[in-house]
Structure formats: C-alpha cells, structure tokens
N, C-alpha and C positions, 0 to 999 in steps of 0.2 A: 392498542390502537395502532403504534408504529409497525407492528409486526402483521396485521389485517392490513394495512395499507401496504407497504412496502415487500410484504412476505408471503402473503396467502395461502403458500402451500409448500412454506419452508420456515424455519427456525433462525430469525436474525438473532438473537440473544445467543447462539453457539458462536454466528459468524467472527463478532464482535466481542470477544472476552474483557478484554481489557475496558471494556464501558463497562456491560450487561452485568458483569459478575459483581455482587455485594461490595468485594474486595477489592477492585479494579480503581486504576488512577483515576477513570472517567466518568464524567457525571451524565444524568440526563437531566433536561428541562420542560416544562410542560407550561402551556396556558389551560386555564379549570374552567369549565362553567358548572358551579357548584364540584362534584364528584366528578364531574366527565371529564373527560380529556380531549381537547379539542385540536390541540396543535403542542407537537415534541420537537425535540431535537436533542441527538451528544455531542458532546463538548469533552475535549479532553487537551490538557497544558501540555507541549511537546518541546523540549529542548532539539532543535535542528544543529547537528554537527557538518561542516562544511569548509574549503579551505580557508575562508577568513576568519575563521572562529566558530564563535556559537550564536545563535538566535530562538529566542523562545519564540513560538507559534501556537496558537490555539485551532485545534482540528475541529471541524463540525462537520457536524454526519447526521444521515438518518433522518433530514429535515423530514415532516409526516402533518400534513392535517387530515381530520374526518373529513370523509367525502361531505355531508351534511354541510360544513361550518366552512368550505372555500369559499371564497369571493369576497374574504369579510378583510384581508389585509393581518390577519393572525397572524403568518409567518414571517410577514415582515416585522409584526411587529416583535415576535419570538427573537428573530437574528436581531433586530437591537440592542434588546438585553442581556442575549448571550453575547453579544460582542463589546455591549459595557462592560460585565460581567470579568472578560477573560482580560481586555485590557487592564482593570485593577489591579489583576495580578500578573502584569509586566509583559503581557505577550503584545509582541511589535506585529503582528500579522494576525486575520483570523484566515484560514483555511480549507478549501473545502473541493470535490468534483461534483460536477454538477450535471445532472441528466436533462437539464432545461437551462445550460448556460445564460441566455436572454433574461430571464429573472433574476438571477445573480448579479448581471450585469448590469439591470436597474438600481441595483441597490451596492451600489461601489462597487462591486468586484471585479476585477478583470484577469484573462491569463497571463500567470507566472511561472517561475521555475523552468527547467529546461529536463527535459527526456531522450535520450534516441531509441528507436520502436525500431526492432529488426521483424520482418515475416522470413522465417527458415523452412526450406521443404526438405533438405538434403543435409545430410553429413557422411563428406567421402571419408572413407575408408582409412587411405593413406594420412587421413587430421588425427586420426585418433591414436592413443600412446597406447604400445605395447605394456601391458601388465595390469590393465586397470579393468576394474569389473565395477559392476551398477546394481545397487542394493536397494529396498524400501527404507527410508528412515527407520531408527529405531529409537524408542526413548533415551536410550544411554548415550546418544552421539550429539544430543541436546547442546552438552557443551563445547563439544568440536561446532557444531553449526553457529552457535552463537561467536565462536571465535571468529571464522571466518567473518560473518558480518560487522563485528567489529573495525576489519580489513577497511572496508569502503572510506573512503576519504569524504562521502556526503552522505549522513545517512539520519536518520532518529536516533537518538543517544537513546537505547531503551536496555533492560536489565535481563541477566540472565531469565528469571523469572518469569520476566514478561517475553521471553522468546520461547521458554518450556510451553507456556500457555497458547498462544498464535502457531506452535506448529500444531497443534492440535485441531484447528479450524476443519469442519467440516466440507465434503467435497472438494479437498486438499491432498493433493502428491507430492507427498514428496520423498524424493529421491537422493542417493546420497553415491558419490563414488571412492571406491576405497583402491589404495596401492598399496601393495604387501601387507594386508591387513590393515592399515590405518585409514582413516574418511580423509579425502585430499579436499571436496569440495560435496556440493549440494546444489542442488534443485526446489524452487517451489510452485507445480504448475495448479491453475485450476483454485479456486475458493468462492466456496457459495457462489449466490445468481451475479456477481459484479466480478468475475476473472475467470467466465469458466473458457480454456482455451489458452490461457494466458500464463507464461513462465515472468511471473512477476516478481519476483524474490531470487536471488543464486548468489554464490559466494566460493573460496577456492580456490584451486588451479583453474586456471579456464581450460582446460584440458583436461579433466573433471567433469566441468562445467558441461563441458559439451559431450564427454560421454554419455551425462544425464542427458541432455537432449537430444542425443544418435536412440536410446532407451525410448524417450516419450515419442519420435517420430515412426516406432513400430506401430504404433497407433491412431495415428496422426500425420493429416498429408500434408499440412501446417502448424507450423508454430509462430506463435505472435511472442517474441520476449524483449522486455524493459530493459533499460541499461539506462545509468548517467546520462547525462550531457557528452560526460568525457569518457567514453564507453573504454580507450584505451586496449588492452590486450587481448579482451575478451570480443571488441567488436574488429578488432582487426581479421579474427579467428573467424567470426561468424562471416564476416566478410570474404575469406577464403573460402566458404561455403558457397556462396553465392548469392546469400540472403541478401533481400531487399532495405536498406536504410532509410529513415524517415525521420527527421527531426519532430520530435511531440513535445507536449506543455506537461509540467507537471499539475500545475491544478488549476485552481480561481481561488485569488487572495483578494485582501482587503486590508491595507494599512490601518492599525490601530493607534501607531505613534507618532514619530517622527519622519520614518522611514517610508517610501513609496514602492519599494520593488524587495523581490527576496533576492539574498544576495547571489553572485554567479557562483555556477558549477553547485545549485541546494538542488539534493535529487528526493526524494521520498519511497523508500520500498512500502509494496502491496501489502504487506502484511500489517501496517499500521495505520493504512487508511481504512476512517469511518465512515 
C-alpha cells in the first residue's frame, strides 16, 4: 500500500534500507481493517549528535493511506500512536518533512532545526587544488566515507553498517575525491523521487568536496547542496563560488517530553531521512 501510494513507479523499500530491510533498526506501522491495510507509516529511534550533546529523536516517514480510506482521521490517528509509541522509549522529539506541512502543523508540529541551502552553478578553476582527481564511489572506500561523516559536529550517530547500507540507495551518486591515491572527501547527490538534484550528503576536505561538485556540474547547470546551519569552511568555499545562500529548516518536530525545540546548530544528513 505505502509503496502504490507514495511510489507507483519506483521501489521505496530500496530507498529506505534501514526501515524496509527485515534487519534494519526501523519499524513500520499500520492500521488494519481486517487484512487490509489502510494507513502506514516508519518510525525509526535516532540518537542526534550535536554541540550540546546527544538527543534521542524519533524519525517518521513514509506517512501513506489508501486512497479509498482518507477522510476518516486514520493518520492522525496513526501519528498518535507512533508518537506514544516512540516517546516510551525516551525520544524527546518525533520528526519528520512534510509534503503537506499544514497538516502537520494541525497536529503539533512545527519547523525546526536549522539548514543553509546553497544553489551553485560554477566552480572556478583557480578554487580547485592541484593533484586531486574525482572517482565513482567504490565499496572499499565505505570506511573512509563513513570517517569523514563522522567529522560533522551535528549529525545522526549512525554505524558503519548502517552507512555500507544508505550508500547503496538507488538513483544515488556518489562520488568520492582522491589525493595521491587516498579518498580526501565525497559527495552524495540525487536519491530516489525525494533529492533528485540535490547534494545532500558530503564530508572531507572541502576542497574535495567541491572537486566532486566541479564533476556533477558537467552535467548540471545547478546544484542545490545542504550544509549545517554553521556551514563553516565549506560554505565559505562555496561562497567564493558565487553560489546563492539561503537559510532553510531542517524538518517539522513535535516535542515528546519536556523539551520544546531541537537543540541549536542539530543538522540531519539526507541519507537518514525517511
């Protein structure tokens, strides 16, 4: 049903590993009538790492009802229980983007988090570091990429494993740049129907970073890419590009406990959102 709804002529169960897969931290939910399935949604427990520490958050994705069974208050009544649900088990936030923020918004949600969105059309010349060449990812360099992500100062606490898995998402680039043979940095543009366009993922040298995106702009008259809040080295770089700045929201939250906002400078990379 989520996948006729949401997917019709593409494969969300590839998109999403870390739910879909038997083996994955993430669960789905469903309301029944009898055997049917009327209204879904994933859910998945995420430790957010960030300068003031840690915060558990629960991600939901993939909200879906039968075309047949709208109008009945199903979904609402779905994010209830997922949101009882993941509170029990300690998450101070539930989490989610929202293709119809307005309904979210009826139902506590509001925008949180912090992003800056660059649009890049150019990368001169004289930015780019002598020695460096731009490769396809390769399985072996799994653990160099996951290093770098590590790097971020706000990001999902997520596991090597679970990074083998998400680079593998379909209609997914990614790109990796090497110096005297070793991977400096990476790229991840493009995944499935929700980032196609979009370098939402990178990690590295930002000099790296942007060789990969000097690579995707042979193809491309723009580039739409994610950064922090506190974009730091890399947006100053993209900045000498000429690219456009825009301050953007990370998602729509909904306080589960005590707390009413996520905390400053919490960023969420693309490849973990459901």
């Amino acid at each position: 049903m989520m996948t006729s709804v949401l997917r019709p002529d593409g494969d969300l169960t590839a998109e999403y590993p870390l739910v879909f897969d038997e083996d994955g931290p993430g669960e789905l939910y469903a309301l029944l009538e009898g055997d049917r399935v009327l209204s879904a949604c994933a859910a998945i427990k995420r430790e957010l790492v960030h300068p003031g520490g840690r915060t558990l958050a629960g991600f939901i994705g993939s909200v879906s009802t039968h075309p047949d069974a709208r109008g009945r208050g199903l979904a609402t009544r779905l994010l209830n229980e997922v949101e009882g649900v993941l509170g029990e088990r300690g998450c101070e936030h539930a989490l989610l983007w929202a293709d119809d923020p307005g309904f979210y918004a009826r139902r506590g949600y509001s925008l949180d988090g912090a992003e800056t969105d660059f649009l890049v059309d150019r990368v001169p010349r004289e930015l780019l570091e002598a020695g460096q060449s731009v490769r396809p990812f390769e399985p072996t360099d799994a653990a160099r990429v996951h290093e770098f992500y590590t790097w971020h100062g706000a990001r999902v606490d997520r596991s090597f494993e679970e990074t083998r898995r998400l680079l593998s998402c379909p209609r997914m680039r990614v790109l990796v740049a090497t110096h005297a043979g070793e991977v400096v940095a990476y790229v991840c543009f493009g995944r499935g129907a929700d980032l196609v366009g979009v370098a939402h993922e990178w990690g590295g040298s930002p000099e790296g970073v942007l060789a990969c995106l000097s690579v995707l702009l042979e193809h491309a008259d723009t580039l739409f890419v994610m950064a922090p809040g506190e974009s730091g080295p890399m947006g100053e770089l993209l900045d000498s590009c000429g690219a456009i700045r825009a301050a953007g929201r990370l998602g729509m939250t909904k306080p589960l406990g005590q707390r009413k906002s996520l905390p400053a400078g919490v960023f969420v990379w693309g490849l973990d959102s459901i």
